[in-house]
C-alpha positions in Angstrom: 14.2 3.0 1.0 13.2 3.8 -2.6 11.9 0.9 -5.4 15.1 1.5 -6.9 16.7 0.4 -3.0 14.0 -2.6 -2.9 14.3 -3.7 -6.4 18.8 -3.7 -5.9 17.5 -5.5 -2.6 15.5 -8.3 -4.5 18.1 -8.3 -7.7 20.9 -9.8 -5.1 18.8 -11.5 -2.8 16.8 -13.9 -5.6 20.4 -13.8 -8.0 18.3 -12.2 -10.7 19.1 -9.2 -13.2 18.3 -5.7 -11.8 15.8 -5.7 -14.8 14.0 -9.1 -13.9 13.8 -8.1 -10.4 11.9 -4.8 -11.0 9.5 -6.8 -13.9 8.9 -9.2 -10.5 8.2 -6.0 -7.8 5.9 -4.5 -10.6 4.1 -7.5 -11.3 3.6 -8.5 -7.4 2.5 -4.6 -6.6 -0.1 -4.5 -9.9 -1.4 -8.0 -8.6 -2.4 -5.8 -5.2 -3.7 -2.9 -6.9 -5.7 -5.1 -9.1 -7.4 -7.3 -6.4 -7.8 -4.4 -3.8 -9.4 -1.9 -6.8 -11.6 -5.4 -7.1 -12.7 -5.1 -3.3 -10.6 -8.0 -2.4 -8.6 -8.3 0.6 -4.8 -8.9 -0.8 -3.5 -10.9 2.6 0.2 -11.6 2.4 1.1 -13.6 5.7 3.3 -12.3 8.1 3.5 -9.0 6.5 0.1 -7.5 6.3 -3.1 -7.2 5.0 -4.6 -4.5 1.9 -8.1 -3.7 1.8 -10.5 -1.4 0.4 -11.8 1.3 2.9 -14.6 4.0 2.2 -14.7 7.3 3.3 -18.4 9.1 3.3 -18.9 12.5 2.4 -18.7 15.1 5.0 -18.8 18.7 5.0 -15.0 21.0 5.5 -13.9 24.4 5.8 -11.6 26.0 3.1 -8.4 27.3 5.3 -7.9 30.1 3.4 -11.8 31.5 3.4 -12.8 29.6 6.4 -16.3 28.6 3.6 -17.7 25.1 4.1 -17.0 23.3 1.1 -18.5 20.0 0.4 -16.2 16.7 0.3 -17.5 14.2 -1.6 -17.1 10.2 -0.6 -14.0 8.4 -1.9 -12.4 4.9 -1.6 -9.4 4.8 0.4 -6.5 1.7 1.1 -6.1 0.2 4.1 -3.0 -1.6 5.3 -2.8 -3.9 8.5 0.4 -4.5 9.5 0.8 -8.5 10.3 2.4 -9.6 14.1 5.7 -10.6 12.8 5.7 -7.1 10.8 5.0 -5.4 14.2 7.5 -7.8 16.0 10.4 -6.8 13.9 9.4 -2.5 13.9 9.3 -3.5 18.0 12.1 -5.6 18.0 10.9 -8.1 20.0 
């Protein structure tokens, strides 16, 4: 499914315009970026949870050389999937 597929999805779903329904989905996914970029956990009940991860620096080896290179320490996103998320991929 594409945001295209999601934002159709939400257009019939909530009987709004296909251009109301994608203002919604782009206001609802900037509200996550915002408050995870903030170090804020963005829980949304029964679906899952987004969080701010770290990952330190460590040292790699280029594939091509086979020279450790340095990687430095970035941020990373988390996502934990919520039970009724996991119920419905497991169909139970």
């Amino acid at each position: 499914m594409t945001k295209a597929d999601l934002v159709d999805v939400i257009a019939d779903g909530a009987d709004l315009s296909k251009t109301k329904a994608e203002e919604v989905l782009n206001l609802a996914l900037d509200a996550i970026k915002a408050s995870v970029a903030k170090g804020n956990t963005m829980q949304l009940v029964g679906f899952g949870s987004f969080s701010l991860g770290s990952r330190a620096a460590r040292m790699g080896r280029n594939p091509k050389t086979g020279e450790p290179i340095k990687i430095a320490a970035s941020k990373t996103v988390k996502f934990s999937a919520g039970k009724s998320f996991k119920d419905a991929v497991n169909k139970r």
